[in-house]
BAKOL-680793 format. One record per residue (C-alpha): residue in one letter; x, y, z. Coordinates in steps of 0.001 Angstrom, whole numbers, plus 500000, padded with zeros to 6 digits. Layout:
BEGIN
AXYZ;...
***
This chain:
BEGIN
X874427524449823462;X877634525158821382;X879802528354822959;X880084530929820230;X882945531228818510;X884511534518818941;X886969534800816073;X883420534694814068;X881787537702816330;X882260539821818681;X880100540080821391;X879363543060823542;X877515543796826709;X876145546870827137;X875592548664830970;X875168551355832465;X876572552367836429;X873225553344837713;X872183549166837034;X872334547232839541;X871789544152837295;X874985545873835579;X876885545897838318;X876313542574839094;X876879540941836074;X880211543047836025;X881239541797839899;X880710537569838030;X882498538297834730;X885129536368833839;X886312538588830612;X885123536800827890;X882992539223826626;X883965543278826447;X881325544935828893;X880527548394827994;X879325551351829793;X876976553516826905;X876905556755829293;X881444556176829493;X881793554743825675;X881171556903822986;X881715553659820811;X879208551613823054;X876681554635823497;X876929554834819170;X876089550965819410;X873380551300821574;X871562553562819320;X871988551943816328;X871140548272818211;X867876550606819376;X868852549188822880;X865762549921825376;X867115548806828727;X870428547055830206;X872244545010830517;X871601544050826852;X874148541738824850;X874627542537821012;X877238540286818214;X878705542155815975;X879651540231812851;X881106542589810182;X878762546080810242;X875984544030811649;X874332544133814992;X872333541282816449;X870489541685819994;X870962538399822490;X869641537402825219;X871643536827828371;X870629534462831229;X871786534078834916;X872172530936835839;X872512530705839552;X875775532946839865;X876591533219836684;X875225535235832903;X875488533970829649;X874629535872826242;X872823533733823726;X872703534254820208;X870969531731818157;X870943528497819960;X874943529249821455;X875988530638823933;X879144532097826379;X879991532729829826;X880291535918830557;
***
């Protein structure tokens, strides 16, 4: 799989502190996606809504004023958010 490029999209993770698959996935992260708290982040929280996010962690691209929902994977000790066939650490 090709990593996505990320002057193309932006790619967010969305958590929460009460997740403990959050927390996790924020101990492994290596910064190469933002991770963002929706009950902290007005911003985030605004995404969330409009994403219709149901549960975290959840991973959306923003390209422009558009919001895709990804999928992220752990893979042994690490996560990866993937968007149509590519994905990234995170």
């Amino acid at each position: 799989m090709r990593k996505l490029r990320e002057m193309e999209s932006k790619i967010i993770v969305l958590t929460v502190e009460s997740c403990s698959g959050c927390r996790e996935l924020k101990k492994k992260a290596k910064g190469n996606v933002e991770i963002c708290d929706i009950n902290n982040n007005g911003r985030c929280a605004e995404i969330a809504d409009k994403a219709d996010i149901r549960y975290v962690p959840s991973a959306i691209m923003i390209e422009g004023t558009s919001l895709k929902k990804c999928d992220i994977e752990k893979r042994g000790d690490k996560f990866y958010v993937i968007c149509d066939g590519e994905e990234i650490e995170v």
